[in-house]
N, C-alpha and C positions, 0 to 999 in steps of 0.2 A: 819363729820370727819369719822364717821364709813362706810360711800361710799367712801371715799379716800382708805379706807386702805382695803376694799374688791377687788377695780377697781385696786389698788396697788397688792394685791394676784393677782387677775387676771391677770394682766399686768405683775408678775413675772412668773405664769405657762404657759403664754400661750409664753412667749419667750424662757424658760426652752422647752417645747414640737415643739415651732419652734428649736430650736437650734439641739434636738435630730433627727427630721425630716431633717432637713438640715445635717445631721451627717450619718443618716441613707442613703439620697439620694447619700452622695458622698461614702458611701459604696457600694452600689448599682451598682453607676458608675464604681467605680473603679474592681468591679466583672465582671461587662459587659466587660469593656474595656480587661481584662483580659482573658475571653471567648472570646471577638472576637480574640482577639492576638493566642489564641488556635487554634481558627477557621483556622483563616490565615493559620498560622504554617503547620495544617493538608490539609490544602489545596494545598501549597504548597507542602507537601509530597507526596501529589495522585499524583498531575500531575507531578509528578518526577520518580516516579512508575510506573505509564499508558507512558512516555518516553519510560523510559527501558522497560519495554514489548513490548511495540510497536519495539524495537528496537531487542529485542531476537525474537520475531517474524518472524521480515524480515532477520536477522542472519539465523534459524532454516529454513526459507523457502527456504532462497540459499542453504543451506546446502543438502536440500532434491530434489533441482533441480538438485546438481552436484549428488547424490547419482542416483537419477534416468538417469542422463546420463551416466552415469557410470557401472552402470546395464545394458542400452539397449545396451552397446557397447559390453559388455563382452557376453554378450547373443546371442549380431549378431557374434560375435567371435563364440560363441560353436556351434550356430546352423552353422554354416559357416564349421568350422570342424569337427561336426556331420556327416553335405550332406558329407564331404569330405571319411568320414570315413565307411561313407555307401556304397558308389559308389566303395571306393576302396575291401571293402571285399564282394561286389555281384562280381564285375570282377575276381576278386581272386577264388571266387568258381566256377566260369564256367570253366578257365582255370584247375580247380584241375580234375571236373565232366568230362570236354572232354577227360582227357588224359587217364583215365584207370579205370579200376573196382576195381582194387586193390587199390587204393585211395579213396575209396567211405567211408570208415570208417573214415578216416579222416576229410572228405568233410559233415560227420554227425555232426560229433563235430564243425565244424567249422560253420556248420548253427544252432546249439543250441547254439553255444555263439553270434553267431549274432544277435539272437532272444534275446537273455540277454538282451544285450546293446542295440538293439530296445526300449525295454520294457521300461529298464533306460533310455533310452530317449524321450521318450513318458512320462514316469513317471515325469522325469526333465518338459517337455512343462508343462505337468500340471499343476505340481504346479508352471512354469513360470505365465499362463493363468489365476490360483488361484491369486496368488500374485497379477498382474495388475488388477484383479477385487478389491480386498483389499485395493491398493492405489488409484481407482477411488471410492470406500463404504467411504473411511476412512474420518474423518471430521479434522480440523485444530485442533483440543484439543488432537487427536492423534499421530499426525506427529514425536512426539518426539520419543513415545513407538517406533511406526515403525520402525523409523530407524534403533532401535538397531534389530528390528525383521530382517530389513532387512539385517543387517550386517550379522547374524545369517545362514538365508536364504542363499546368498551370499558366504560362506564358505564352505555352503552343497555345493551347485551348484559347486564351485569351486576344492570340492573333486568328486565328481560325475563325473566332468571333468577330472580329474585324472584318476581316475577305469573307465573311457571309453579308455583314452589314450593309459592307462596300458592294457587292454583286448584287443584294437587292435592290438597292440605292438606283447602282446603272440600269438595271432593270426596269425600276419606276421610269425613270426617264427615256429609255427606249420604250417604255409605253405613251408615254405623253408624247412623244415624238410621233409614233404612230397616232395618234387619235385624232392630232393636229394635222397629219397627212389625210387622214381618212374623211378630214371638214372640210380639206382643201379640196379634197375630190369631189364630194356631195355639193361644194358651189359650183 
């Protein structure tokens, strides 16, 4: 009777130690099963993420395709009324230089601000020439900065264009000024 009642303890702890094992595994499980539901969760968040990047990405690269076109057109603009503005004030000074001596002081001034607005245009190519190496160096992680640099950029260029407009503008009229002196001398 006394092996009954030991095999009896034994047969009460070892189903007491299954039971808490069988308690402890469906803890276990149910941790797992809740990790992976995490898992899931955050997996589904990346690839909803790496989506919209991938999607501001190709946003940001249209973006920078229309600003670059946008750029080279304003650019074949300036250079376009640059030549224009060159050509117009060398013909401008021969006809000042052939017509009299007493125009020559005018015809000084009028080649020291041509040389200005040279320089500022030479100065402008450069930093065109700058820039286009900038966007062929620049890597896709920068493209956003850019932009705004380029907006920046962009504004100069487009007062720069102004203070040439303006400087040929005065130019014209310090020619006509002189032409009107040099009629008043011929009476």
């Amino acid at each position: 009777e006394r092996e009954k009642s030991v095999l009896s303890r034994i047969e009460i702890e070892w189903k007491a130690k299954e039971k808490l094992r069988e308690e402890e595994f469906q803890n276990r499980d149910k941790e797992f099963s809740a990790l992976r539901l995490q898992l899931e969760q955050k997996d589904h968040t990346l690839a909803m993420r790496e989506k919209k990047i991938d999607t501001l990405e190709k946003e940001i690269s249209k973006h920078m395709d229309a600003l670059r076109s946008e750029y080279d057109r304003k650019m074949s603009d300036l250079e376009i009324f640059a030549h224009r503005l060159r050509e117009d004030a060398s013909r401008r000074m021969e006809i000042e230089l052939a017509k009299t001596k007493e125009v020559e002081e005018a015809n000084k001034m009028l080649l020291y601000e041509i040389s200005v607005t040279e320089h500022k245009l030479r100065t402008t190519e450069e930093e065109l020439i700058e820039f286009k190496k900038r966007i062929q160096e620049s890597s896709s992680n920068l493209l956003q900065t850019e932009a705004t640099s380029l907006r920046m950029e962009k504004l100069e260029l487009e007062k720069s264009a102004s203070e040439i407009e303006l400087e040929a503008k005065t130019t014209r009229n310090k020619l006509t000024q002189a032409m009107q002196e040099l009629e008043k001398l011929k009476q």
